[in-house]
N, C-alpha and C positions, 0 to 999 in steps of 0.2 A: 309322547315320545320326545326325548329329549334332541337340543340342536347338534348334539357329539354324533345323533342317530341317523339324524335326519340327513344331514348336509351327505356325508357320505353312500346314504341311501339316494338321492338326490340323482351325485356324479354318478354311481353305478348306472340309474334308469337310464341318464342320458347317453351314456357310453355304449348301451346298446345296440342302437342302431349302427353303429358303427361295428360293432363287433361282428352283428351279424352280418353285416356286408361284408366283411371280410370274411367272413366262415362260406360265405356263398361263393365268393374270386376263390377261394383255394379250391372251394371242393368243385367248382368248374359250373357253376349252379346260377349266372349270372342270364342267361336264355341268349339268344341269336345275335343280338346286339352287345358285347361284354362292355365297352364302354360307355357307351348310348346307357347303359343301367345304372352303370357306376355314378355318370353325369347326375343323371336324374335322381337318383337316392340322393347322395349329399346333398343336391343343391335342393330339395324338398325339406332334409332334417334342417338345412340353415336357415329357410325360410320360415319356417317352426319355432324353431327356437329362437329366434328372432322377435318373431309377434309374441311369442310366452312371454320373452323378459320384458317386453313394451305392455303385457295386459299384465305384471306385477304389480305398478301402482294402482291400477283403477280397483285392482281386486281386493287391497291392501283400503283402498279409499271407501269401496262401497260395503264392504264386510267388518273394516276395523280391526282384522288379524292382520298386526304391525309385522308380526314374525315373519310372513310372509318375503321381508325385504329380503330378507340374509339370503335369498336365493337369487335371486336379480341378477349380481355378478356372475355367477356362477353358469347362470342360463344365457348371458349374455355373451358369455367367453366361448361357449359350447356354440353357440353359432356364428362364430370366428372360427373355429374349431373345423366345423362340417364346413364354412365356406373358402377356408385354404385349402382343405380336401378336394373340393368341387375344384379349385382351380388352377390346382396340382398337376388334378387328373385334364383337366384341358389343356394343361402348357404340355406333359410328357405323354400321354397316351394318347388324344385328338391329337395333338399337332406338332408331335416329336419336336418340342423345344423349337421348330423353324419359328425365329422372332420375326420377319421380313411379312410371314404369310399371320403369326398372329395378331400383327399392326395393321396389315390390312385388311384381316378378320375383324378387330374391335372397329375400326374405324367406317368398315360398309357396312355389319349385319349392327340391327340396333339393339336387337336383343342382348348381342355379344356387350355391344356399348355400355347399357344399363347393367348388365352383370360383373362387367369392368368398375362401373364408378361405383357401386354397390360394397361391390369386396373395401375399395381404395376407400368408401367413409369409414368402414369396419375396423379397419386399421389402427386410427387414432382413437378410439372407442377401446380399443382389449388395449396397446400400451397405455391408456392411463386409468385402466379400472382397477390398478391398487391403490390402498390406503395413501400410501407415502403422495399419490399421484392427484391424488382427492386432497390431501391437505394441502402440496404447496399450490392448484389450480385455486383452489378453493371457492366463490359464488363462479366462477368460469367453468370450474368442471361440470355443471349443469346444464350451462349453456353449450359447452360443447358435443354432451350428450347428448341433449337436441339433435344431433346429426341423425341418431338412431330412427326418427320418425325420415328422414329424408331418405336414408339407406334401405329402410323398407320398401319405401313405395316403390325404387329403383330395382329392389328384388322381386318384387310383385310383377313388374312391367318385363323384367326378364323372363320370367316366367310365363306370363303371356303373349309376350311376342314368340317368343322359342314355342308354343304350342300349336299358336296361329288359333287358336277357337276359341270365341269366348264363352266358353262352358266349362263343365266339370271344377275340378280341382284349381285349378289356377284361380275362378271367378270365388270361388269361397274363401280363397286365402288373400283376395283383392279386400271383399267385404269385410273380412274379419278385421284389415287396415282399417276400411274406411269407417267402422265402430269404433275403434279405438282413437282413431283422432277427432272424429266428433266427443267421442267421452273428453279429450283433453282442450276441445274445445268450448263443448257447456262448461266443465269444474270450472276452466280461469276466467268466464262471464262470470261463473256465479260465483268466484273471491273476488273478482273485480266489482260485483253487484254489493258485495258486502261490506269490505272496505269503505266505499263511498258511502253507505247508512250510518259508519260509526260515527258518533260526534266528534269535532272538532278540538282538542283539550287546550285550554286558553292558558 
């Protein structure tokens, strides 16, 4: 299958879940809580797709299908995507835009906190994941991506304080972090380990 094919097959699957949330708010199909669902949808696909575009390198690394990357951006904007939705839907439908009561909401609940600083690393992550953004950052735009493991675990943490139990769902998508940063913690021991065996060239 060709990349003309792929990528836009790609943006369709992820648009889904969104689609179909909104097929559900119209059709009135969202159960007892309409917000409390809405909340929890989005901020599930952004936590998703989140951890997808962080397991694009290791997949890329442990498989050797390079083509793999061309998705990265794409998965990485999408959950920029669902986590402006999620926090849309907090500022206007939770908490009718009152700013007064959402400052004191991020500031006492820490779940609210970490879903706060979560969103706010997200931010500088999707404006510079264009090309033009990548070239003039250039060895920095890497490091700045780095945020993306820290915005994680801040999504992860929102997600389990906002549950209160550490079980189910929240506890698998903790794990599924804590694989992935060990994975990006063995690879750079072991280009660190390798580096240091090459010779020295005089």
């Amino acid at each position: 299958m060709s990349v003309r094919v792929q990528k836009p097959a790609v943006f369709v699957l992820a648009l889904m879940p969104g689609l179909w949330l909104a097929y559900r708010a119209f059709d009135g199909r969202l159960g007892a809580n309409p917000v409390e669902d809405l909340l929890l949808t989005t901020g599930i696909w952004a936590l998703r797709f989140l951890l997808i575009s962080l397991s694009i390198t290791p997949i890329r690394r442990l498989t050797g299908w390079h083509r793999v990357i061309q998705f990265r951006r794409m998965l990485g904007l999408y959950a920029f995507f669902y986590a402006a939705v999620h926090l849309t839907i907090y500022l206007v439908l939770d908490q009718g835009l009152e700013f007064q009561f959402i400052l004191a909401d991020v500031a006492k609940r820490r779940f609210i906190t970490a879903g706060m600083v979560a969103f706010l690393l997200l931010v500088p992550l999707a404006l510079t994941s264009t090309r033009g953004w990548i070239r003039r950052l250039g060895p920095r735009w890497q490091r700045l991506h780095r945020l993306a493991y820290i915005c994680a675990i801040a999504a992860s943490l929102h997600f389990l304080w906002k549950v209160k139990v550490v079980m189910g769902e929240p506890v698998y998508y903790a794990a599924a972090l804590a694989v992935l940063l060990a994975f990006r913690f063995i690879w750079r021991l072991r280009t660190h380990a390798v580096v240091r065996r090459q010779p020295v060239q005089a």
